[in-house]
C-alpha positions as CSV (number, residue, x, y, z in Angstrom):
1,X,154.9,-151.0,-44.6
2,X,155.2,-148.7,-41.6
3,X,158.1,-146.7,-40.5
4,X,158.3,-148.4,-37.3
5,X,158.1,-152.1,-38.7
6,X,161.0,-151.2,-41.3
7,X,163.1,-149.7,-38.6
8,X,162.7,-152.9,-37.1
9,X,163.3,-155.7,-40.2
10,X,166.3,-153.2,-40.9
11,X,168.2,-153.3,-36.8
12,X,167.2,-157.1,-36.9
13,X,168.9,-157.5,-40.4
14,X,171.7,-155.4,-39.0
15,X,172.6,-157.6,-36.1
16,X,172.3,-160.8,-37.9
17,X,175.1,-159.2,-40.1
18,X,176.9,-158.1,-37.0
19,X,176.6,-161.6,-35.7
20,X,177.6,-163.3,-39.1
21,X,180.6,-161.4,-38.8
22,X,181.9,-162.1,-35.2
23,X,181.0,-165.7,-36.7
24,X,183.5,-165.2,-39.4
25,X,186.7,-164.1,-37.0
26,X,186.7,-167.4,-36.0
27,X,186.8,-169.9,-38.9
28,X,186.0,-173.1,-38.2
29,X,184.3,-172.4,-34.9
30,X,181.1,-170.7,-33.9
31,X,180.6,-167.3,-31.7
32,X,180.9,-167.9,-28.5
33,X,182.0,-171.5,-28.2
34,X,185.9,-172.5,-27.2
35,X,188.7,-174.0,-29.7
36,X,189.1,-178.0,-29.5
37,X,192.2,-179.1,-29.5
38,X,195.3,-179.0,-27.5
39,X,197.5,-175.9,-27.4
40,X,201.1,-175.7,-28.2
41,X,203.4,-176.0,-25.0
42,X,204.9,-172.8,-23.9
43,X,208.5,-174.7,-24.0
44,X,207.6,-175.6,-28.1
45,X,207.7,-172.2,-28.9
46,X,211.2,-171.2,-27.5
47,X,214.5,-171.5,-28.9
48,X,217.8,-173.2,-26.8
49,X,220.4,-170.0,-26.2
50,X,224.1,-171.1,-25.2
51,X,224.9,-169.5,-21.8
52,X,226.9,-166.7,-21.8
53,X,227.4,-163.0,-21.7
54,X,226.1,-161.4,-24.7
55,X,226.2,-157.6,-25.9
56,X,224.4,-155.3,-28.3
57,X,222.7,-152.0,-29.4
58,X,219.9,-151.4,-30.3
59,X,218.6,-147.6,-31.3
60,X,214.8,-146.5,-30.9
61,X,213.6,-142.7,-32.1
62,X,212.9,-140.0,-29.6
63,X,212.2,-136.2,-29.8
64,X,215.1,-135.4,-29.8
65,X,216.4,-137.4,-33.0
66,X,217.6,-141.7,-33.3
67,X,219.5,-142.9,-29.9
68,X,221.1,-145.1,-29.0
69,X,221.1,-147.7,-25.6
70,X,223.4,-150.8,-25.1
71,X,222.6,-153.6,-23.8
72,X,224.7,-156.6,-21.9
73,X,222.7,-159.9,-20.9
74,X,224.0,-162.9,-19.0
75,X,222.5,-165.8,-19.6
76,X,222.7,-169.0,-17.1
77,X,220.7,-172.1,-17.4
78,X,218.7,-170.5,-20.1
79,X,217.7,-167.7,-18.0
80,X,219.0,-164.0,-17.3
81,X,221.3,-163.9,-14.9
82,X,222.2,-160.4,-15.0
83,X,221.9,-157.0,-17.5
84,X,223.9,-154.5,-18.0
85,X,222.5,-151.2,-19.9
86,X,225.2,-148.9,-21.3
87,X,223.7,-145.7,-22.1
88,X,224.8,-143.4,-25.3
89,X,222.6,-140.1,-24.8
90,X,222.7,-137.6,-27.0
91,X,221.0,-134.8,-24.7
92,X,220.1,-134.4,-21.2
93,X,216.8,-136.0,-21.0
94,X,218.0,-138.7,-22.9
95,X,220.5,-139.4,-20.2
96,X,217.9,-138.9,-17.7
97,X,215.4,-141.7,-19.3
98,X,218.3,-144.0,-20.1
99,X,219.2,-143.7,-16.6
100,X,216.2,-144.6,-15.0
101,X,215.7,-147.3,-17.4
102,X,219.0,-148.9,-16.2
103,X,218.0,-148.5,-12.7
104,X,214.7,-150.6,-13.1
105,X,215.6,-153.4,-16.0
106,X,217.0,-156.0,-13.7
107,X,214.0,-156.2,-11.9
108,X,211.8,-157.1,-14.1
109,X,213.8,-159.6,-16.3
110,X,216.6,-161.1,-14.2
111,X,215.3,-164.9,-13.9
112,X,213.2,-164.8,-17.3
113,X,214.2,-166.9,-20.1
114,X,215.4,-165.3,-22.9
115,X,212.2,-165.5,-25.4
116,X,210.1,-164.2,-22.8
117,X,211.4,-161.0,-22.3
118,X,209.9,-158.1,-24.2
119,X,209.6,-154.9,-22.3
120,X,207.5,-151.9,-23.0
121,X,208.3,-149.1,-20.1
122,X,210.3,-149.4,-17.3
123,X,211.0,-146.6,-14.7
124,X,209.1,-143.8,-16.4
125,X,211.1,-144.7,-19.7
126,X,209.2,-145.9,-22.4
127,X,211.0,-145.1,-25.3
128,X,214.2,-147.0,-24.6
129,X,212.5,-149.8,-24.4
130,X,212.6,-150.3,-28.2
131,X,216.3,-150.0,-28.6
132,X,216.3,-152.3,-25.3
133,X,214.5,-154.7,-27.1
134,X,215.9,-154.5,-30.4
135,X,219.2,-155.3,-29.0
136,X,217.7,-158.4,-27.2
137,X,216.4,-159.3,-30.4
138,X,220.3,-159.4,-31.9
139,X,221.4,-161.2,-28.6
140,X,218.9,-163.9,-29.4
141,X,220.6,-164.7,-32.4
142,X,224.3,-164.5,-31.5
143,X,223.3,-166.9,-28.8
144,X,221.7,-169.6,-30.8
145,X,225.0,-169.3,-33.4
């Protein structure tokens, strides 16, 4: 056998195993092809929240050590009516990220319903988020009591 023609039996064997496997992420369904079936609503998934105003805290870690953030939702005809972010830094920059995190919130949940909000940066602030959405996460179930 020549080196050439087993360089070639070995790349062919290699992407038949490569294919094979992007087979196999999809069980029941071949590469390349769509699902059958009919999705799940987006409604199915989401839970009904009493309206109401709501309040929590949630912590996240930073450089400077665990913080702290609280958060205040209104909730009107299942939706976000208003936020309210109560900062607790423990250092300067904290205060300065928790500030401008306060500043851009509303804007980018006010109107959502309560399951879809999840943020991951907002204003420059991307560590807050986490408290942010841990304390959502305790709002979602003092709402649904």
């Amino acid at each position: 056998m020549t080196t050439s023609f087993r360089k070639s039996v070995f790349v062919g064997i290699a992407g038949l195993s490569l294919v094979g496997s992007a087979a196999g992420c999809a069980p029941g369904q071949a590469a390349g092809t769509a699902a059958t079936g009919t999705a799940p609503s987006a409604a199915a998934g989401t839970a009904a929240y009493k309206d109401g105003t709501y309040s929590a805290d949630g912590s996240y870690v930073s450089p400077n050590g665990t913080e702290t953030v609280g958060v205040t939702l209104t909730l009107a005809a299942g939706a976000v009516s208003d936020v309210q972010i109560t900062p607790h830094p423990s250092n300067p920059n904290t205060k300065k990220f928790q500030g401008e995190f306060a500043s851009g919130i509303k804007a980018q949940i006010s109107g959502k319903r309560l399951d879809e909000i999840k943020v991951s940066k907002v204003s420059g602030s991307s560590l807050t988020s986490g408290g942010f959405n841990q304390a959502v996460e305790k709002i979602k179930a003092e709402a649904t009591s």
